[in-house]
N, C-alpha and C positions, 0 to 999 in steps of 0.2 A: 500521044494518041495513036501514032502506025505503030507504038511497041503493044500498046493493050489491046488493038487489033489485032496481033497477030497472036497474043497471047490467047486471046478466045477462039481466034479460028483452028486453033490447037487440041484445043478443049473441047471442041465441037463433036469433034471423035473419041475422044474418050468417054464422053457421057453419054452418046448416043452408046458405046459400046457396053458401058455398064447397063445402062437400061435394057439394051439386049438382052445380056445376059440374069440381071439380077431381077425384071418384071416375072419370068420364066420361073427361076427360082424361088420367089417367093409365092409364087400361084403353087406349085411345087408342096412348098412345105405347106401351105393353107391348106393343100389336100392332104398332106401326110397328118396333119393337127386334123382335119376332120375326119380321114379315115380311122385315127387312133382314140379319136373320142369317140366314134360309132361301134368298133370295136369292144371297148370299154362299156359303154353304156347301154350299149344291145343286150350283154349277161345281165348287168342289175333292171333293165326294163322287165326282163324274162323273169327274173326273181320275185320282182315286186307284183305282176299279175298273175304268179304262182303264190306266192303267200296273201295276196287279196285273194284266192281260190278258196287256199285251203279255210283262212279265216272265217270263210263265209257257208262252207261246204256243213262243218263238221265241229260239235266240242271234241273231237276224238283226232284228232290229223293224222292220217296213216300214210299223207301224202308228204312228199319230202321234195326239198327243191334241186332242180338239176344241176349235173356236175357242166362248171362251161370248161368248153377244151379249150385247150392253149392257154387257162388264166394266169391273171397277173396274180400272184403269189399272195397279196390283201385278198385279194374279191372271194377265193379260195376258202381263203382262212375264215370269211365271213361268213360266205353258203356254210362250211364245216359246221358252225358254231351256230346258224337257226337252223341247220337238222339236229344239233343235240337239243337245243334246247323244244322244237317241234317233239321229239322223241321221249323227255319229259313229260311234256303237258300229255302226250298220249298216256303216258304210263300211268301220271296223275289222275289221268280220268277213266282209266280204267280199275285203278284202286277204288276211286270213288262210286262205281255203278258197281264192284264188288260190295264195300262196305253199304250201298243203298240195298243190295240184293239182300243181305245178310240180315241186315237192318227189318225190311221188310217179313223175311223169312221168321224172324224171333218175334214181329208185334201177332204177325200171324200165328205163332205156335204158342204164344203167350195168351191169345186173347182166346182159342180151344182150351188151354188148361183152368180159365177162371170160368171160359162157359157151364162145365160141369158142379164146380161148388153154386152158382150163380143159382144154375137149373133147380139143384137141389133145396137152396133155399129159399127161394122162390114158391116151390112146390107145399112145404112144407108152412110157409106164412100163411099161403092160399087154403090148405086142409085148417089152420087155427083160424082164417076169417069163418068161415064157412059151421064152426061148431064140430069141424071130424077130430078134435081130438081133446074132447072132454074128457075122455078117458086119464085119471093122471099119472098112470102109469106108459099110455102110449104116447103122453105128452113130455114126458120127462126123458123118453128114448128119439123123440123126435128133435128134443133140445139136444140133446149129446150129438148127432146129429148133426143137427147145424154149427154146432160149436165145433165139432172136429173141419167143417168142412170150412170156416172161421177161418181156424189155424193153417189150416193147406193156403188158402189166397194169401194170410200174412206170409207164411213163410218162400209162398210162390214173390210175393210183390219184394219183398228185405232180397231174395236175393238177386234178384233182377237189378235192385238201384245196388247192389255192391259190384253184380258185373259193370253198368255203365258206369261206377266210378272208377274203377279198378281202369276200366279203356280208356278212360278221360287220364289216366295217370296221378290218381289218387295215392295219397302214403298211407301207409298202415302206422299203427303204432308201433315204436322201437323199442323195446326194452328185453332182457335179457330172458329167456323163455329155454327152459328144461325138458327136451323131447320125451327124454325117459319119463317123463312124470304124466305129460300129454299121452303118450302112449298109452300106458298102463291104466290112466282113469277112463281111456273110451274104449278098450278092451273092455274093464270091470265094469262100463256103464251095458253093454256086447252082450256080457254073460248073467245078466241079471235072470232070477227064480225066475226059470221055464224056457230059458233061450235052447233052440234047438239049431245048435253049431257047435261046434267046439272052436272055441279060438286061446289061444293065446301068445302072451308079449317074450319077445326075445330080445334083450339089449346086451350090446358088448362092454357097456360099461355102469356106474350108477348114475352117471350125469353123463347128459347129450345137449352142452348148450350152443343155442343160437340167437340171434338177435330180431324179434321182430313181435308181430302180434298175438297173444295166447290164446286170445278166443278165437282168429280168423283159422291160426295152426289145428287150431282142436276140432275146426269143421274141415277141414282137408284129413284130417283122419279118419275122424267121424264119419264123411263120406264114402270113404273108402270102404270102411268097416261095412257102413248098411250096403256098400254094391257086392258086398259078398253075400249077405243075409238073404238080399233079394234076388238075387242070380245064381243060387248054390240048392240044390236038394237040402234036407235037411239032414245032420249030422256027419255035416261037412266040415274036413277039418283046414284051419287058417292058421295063420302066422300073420303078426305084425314083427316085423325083425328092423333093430334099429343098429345101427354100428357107423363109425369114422370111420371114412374112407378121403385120402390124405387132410384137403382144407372142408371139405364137406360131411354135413351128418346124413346120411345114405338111411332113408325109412322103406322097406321091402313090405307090399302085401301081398301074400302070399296065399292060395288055397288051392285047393282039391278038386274044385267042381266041374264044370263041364268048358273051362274057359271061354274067349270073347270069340261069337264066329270071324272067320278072316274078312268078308266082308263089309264087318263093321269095327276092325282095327280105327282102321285111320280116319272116323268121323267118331271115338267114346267120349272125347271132347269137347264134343259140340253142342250147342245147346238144346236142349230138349230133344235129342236124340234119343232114340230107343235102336234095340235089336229088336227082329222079329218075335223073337220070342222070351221076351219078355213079358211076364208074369203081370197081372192087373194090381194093381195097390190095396194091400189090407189097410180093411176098415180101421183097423184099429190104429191107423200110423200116418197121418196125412202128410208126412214129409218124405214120402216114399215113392218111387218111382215115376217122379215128374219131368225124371231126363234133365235134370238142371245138375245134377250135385256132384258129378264128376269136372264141367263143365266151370261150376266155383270152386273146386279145388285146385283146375288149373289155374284160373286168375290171379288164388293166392298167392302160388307157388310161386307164379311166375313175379308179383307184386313184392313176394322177397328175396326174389334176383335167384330164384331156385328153377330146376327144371322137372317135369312131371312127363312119365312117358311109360308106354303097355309093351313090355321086354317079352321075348317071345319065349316059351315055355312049352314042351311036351306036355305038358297036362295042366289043367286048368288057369288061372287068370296070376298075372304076374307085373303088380303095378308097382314104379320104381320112383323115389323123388327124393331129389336130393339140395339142402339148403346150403348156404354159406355157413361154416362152422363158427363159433363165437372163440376168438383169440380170448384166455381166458386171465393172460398178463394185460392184455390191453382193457382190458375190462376195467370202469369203474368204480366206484365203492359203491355207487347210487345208481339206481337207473338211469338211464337215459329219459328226455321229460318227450312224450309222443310229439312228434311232428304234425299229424293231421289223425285224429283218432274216426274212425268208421263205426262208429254204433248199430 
């Protein structure tokens, strides 16, 4: 009993003395663990009622969350990584208020080009309710009439659903397609008794093939061809020039006339775009100047992984487009069977 007596009374002092020391110490470190979790937790508090801001602010976020000083090398990397992706969804949605502007732009300029045949036959129903054209001769001009004005809406509405398939990522048909031969029949269709132009076809070889659609390719010619007709004085002289240039078959239009003003370079593209001075549409041709047809020849072009674009020239208009050349070893015996045809 007097040795475990004294054994505690021994003891008495060292535990008081550890308590000393180690109650201090561990208060100590409880404030070092709460100061480093206050620390810590202050940046992502600061974070999470910046991005409830910006969530609530804006579909556009042009706000970005602060850098914390001194962070720990995680917290860092995390801010880094909701500003890119904050900086995304901007971009996203400014793509999307472009595409809606666009969007908007084309039903608008769409819905002016069908106002005009709409008006006219319209006008023309109302003189037949009414007895004004008993006459059968001013009945038979009023029918020609609404019939060409017919074909304008068709051809306005086909091309319209080809632009929005074309944007949707639509295929064309694939088969093996001879430039020289397209060339050369929308020249000769060009120069038909009474055409006042001079155009004609220049190719480097007798076959220019590539792979893709023939009717779509004949209207990217075709188009080009009538922006000459329409945009040119008359007896104006053109070129369609075809030639391989290395993996590409390289189609040049080429004329004379008074070329594209500089102001309207970098919108001939675009839909229902006109120049100022641009010419009214003859009667006689309702597929003509509705500002659409440069516009679907870009689609094409670009729908056969070609590029289309207005080279710049000393004198008159200088339109350039060039396809993927058709390897003529790798070529099959048969066509190709179309992937998604666009009628």
């Amino acid at each position: 009993m007097g040795a475990e007596s004294g054994e505690q009374a021994a003891l008495c002092p060292v535990v008081r003395a550890e308590l000393v020391v180690g109650v201090p110490v561990m208060g100590l470190l409880v404030l070092g663990a709460l100061w480093c979790s206050r620390r810590t937790l202050l940046p992502i508090r600061e974070m999470n009622r910046t991005a409830r801001r910006i969530a609530e602010a804006s579909d556009q976020p042009s706000e970005r969350l602060p850098s914390v000083p001194r962070p720990p090398r995680d917290l860092q990397c995390t801010a880094d990584t909701l500003n890119y992706l904050l900086r995304r969804i901007e971009e996203g949605a400014v793509r999307r208020k472009q595409a809606e502007l666009r969007l908007h732009e084309l039903v608008g300029a769409a819905s002016h080009e069908l106002r005009t045949p709409l008006t006219t036959i319209t006008g023309y129903t109302q003189l037949a309710r009414i007895g004004a054209l008993d006459d059968p001769r001013r009945l038979d001009q009023a029918m020609e009439q609404v019939q060409r004005e017919i074909q304008r809406m068709n051809r306005l509405v086909e091309d319209l659903l080809l632009l929005a398939r074309l944007s949707q990522g639509g295929l064309l048909e694939q088969r093996p397609v001879d430039l020289a031969e397209v060339c050369a029949e929308a020249v000769a269709r060009a120069q038909s008794p009474g055409a006042r132009h001079a155009l004609r076809c220049v190719t480097e070889s007798p076959t220019h093939m590539v792979e893709g659609d023939r009717h779509r390719l004949e209207q990217v010619i075709g188009h080009l061809i009538s922006n000459v007709l329409l945009h040119t004085p008359e007896n104006t002289s053109a070129e369609v020039r075809l030639r391989l240039d290395g993996d590409r078959q390289v189609i040049d239009v080429v004329d004379e006339g008074p070329g594209v003003p500089e102001a309207a370079r970098e919108h001939v593209f675009e839909p229902f775009f006109r120049a100022e001075n641009t010419p009214p549409a003859p009667d006689g041709d309702p597929c003509r100047g509705r500002g659409l047809g440069l516009s679907v020849a870009a689609a094409v072009v670009k729908a056969h992984g070609g590029t289309i674009a207005l080279r710049p020239t000393e004198r008159g208009a200088w339109f350039h487009v060039a396809l993927p050349a058709l390897d003529e070893r790798a070529r099959p015996e048969t066509a190709s069977v179309a992937r998604a045809a666009l009628s």
